[in-house]
N, C-alpha and C positions, 0 to 999 in steps of 0.2 A: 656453482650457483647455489646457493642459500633461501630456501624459502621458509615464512612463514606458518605453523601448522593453528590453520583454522582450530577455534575450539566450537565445536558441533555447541546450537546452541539449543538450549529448552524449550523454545515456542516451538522448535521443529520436531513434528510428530512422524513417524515412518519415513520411509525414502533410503535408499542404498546410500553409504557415506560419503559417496561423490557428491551427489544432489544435495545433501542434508549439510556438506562442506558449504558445495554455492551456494543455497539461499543463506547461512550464516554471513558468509561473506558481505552479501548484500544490505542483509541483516543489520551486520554493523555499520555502516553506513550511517546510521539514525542515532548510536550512540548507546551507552549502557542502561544511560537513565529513562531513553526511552522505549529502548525492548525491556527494563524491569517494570516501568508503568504497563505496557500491554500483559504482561506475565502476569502480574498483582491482579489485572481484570480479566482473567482466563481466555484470551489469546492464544489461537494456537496456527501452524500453519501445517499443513499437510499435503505432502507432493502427492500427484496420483501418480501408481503405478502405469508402466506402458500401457497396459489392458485396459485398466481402469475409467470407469466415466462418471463424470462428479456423481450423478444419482447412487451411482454405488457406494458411493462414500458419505452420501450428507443425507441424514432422515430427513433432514427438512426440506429439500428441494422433494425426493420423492415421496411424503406426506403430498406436498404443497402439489403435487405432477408437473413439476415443473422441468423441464428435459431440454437442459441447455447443447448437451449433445447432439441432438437433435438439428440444431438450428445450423444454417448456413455454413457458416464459420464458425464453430462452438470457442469460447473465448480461452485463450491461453492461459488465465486465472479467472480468478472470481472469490467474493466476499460474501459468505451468508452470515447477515448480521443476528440474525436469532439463534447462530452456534456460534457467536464470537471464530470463526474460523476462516483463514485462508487456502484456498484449495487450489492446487498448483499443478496444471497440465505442463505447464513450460517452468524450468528454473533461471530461464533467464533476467538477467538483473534487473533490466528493465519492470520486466510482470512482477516480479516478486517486490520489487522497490512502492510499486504502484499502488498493488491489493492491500502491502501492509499499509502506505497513505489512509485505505479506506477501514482497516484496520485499526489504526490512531485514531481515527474519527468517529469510528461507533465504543471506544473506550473513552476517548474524551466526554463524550455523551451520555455516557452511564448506560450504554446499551442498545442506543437509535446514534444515527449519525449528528454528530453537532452541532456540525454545517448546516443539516437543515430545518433547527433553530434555532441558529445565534447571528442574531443579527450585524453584526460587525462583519463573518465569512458571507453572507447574504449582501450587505450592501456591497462589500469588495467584488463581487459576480456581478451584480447588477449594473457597476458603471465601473466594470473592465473596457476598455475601449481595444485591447490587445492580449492575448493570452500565450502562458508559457510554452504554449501545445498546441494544437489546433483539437485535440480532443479534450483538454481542460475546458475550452468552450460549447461542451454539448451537455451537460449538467451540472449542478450544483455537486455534487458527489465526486465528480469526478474531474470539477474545478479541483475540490480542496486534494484530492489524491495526487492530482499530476503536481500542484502546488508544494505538495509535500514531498515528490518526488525530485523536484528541482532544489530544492532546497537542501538536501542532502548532495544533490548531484552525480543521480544514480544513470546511468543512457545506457544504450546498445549500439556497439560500432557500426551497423548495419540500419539502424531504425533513419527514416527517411523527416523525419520531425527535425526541428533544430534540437542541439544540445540542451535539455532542461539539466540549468544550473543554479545555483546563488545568484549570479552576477544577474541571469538572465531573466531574473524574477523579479528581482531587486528592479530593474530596469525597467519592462513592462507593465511590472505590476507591484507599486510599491506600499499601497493600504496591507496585501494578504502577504507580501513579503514579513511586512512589521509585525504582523499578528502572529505570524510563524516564528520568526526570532524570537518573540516572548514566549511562544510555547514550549520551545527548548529552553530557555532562559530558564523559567519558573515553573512551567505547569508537570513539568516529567522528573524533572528536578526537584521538586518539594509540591507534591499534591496532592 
């Protein structure tokens, strides 16, 4: 049996080369042209170590005291967008597929999330009658992240959600569909 050897990719910052293999993997998923646009806006993704809790890793959450650890269920990623970074408790495809969504979105932005103002990903949220996820439907942010995620057609054989795919975005939701095929189309491709 013959496999592929992941090339470890740039955005990913530390992590054992297992981990630093999987999120490339997932990574590509989105395409050259669009991990070189998040690269070009200093993008980076960073697995935490087993020990590790985001505050350890991001001055800006502990600046901010913000102690996601902390909380209930401390989330398996997370995006702080005033370090352009993605911070990775889990590598699985899924969370990694997701954060970088919200990753493309605070680079398409010049820095603040897109989404939350460009009116074109705002009306498509606003008169979705169906969503790719049922968590695409609990904010704008994280419309356009699982939007982005389906659209590459990244899941986990385990995740209890339906399959977010092309087809299945295409399908339910075909305004953010269209806006995301031109984003690969043109915006990461010549931006």
């Amino acid at each position: 049996m013959c496999t592929k050897a992941v090339t470890p990719s740039p955005l990913v910052v530390g992590g054992s080369r297992a981990v630093a293999a999987s999120i490339a993997t997932s990574l590509a998923r989105f395409g050259e042209p669009a991990l070189a646009f998040a690269a070009s806006r200093g993008i980076r993704v960073v697995p935490l170590g087993g020990s590790q809790r985001y505050r350890d890793v991001s001055a800006s959450l502990r600046r901010l005291g913000v102690d996601v650890d902390a909380w209930p269920v401390p989330p398996a990623g997370l995006f702080v967008v005033e370090e352009r970074t993605v911070y990775l408790r889990s590598a699985s495809p899924m969370t990694v597929a997701h954060e970088f969504g919200h990753a493309l979105d605070c680079a398409l932005g010049g820095g603040v999330y897109r989404s939350g103002y460009d009116r074109e990903i705002r009306n498509a949220f606003a008169n979705a009658r169906d969503f790719v996820t049922p968590y695409a439907a609990t904010g704008l942010d994280e419309y356009f992240a699982e939007c982005m995620r389906a659209f590459v057609g990244v899941n986990d054989p385990h995740s209890p959600w339906p399959s977010a795919t092309r087809e299945r975005l295409r399908s339910v939701d075909p305004p953010i569909a269209a806006y995301i095929e031109e984003l690969f189309a043109r915006a990461f491709v010549d931006p």
